[in-house]
C-alpha positions as CSV (number, residue, x, y, z in Angstrom):
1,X,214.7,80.5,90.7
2,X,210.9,81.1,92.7
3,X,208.0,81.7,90.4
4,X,205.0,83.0,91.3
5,X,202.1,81.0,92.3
6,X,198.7,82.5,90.8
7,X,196.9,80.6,93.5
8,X,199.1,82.7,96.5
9,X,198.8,85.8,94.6
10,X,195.3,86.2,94.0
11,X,194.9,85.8,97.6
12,X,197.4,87.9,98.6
13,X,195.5,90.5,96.5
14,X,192.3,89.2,97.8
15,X,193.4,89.5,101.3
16,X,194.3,93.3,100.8
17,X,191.4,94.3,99.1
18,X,189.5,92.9,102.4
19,X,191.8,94.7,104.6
20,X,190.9,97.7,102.1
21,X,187.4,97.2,102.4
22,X,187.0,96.6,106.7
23,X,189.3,99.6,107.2
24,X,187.0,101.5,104.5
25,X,183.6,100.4,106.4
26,X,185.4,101.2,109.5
27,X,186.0,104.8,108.9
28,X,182.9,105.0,107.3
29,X,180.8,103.2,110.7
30,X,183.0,106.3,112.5
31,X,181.5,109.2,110.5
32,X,178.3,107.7,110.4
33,X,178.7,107.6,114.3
34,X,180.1,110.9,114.9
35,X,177.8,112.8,112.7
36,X,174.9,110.6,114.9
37,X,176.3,111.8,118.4
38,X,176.7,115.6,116.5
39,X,173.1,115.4,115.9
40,X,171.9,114.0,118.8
41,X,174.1,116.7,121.2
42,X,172.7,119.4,118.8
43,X,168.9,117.7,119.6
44,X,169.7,118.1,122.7
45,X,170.7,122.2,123.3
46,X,174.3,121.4,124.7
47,X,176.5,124.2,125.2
48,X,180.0,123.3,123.2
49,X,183.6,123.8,124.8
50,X,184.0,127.4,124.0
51,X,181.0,128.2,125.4
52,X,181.7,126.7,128.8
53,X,185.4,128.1,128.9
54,X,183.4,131.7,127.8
55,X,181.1,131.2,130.7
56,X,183.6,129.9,133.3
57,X,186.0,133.4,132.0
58,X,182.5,135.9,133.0
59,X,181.8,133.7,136.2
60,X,185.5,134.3,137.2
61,X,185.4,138.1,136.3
62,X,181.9,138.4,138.4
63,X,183.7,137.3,141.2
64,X,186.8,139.7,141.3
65,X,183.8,142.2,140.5
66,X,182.1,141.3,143.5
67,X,184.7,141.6,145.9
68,X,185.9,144.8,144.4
69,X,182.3,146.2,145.6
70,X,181.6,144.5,148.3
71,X,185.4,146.1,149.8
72,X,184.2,149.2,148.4
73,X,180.7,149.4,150.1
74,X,182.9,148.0,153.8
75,X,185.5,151.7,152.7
76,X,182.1,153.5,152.0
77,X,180.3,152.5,155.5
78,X,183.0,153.2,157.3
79,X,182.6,149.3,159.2
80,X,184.5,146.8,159.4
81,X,184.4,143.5,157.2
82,X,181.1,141.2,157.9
83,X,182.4,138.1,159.3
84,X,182.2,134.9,156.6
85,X,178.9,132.4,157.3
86,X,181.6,130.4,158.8
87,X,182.5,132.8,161.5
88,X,179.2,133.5,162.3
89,X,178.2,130.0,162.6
90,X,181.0,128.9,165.4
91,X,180.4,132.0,167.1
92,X,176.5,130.6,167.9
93,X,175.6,128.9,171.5
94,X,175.1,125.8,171.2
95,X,170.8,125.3,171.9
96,X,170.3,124.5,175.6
97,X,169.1,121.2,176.8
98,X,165.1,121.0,178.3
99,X,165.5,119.4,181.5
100,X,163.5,116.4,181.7
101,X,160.9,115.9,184.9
């Protein structure tokens, strides 16, 4: 037969009204903090998630907008395509060496 010990079960009940208490301060320091970085970002002018991803979905339309035109104009002008920088840049002489006296 095991009776209880008053001594063990006040501190058994002290122990989890600690626990109680750390986890309670501990979500409370994480709101605290959140609502701080919330501010601060807000302080700040950033643009949130959606309004990157709603930027990044124009950009990408802009694009396919572009090169619709720009094969239009080429059809239009009657010429062909203007070469890339890229081509244009190999297709350059190398500069000539000054001969030295």
């Amino acid at each position: 037969m095991q009776t209880r010990n008053p001594v063990f079960t006040d501190l058994a009940d002290l122990m989890t009204d600690a626990f109680g208490a750390a986890r309670a301060a501990g979500d409370e320091a994480r709101s605290v903090f959140r609502a701080q970085a919330e501010r601060v970002a807000a302080d700040m002018d950033l643009a949130s998630g959606e309004e990157v991803r709603a930027l990044q979905a124009i950009i990408a339309r802009q694009g396919e907008e572009i090169e619709s035109l720009k094969a239009r104009l080429t059809a239009l002008e009657g010429k062909k395509p203007a070469p890339s920088r890229a081509a244009a840049a190999s297709k350059r002489k190398p500069a000539s060496k000054k001969a030295s006296s």
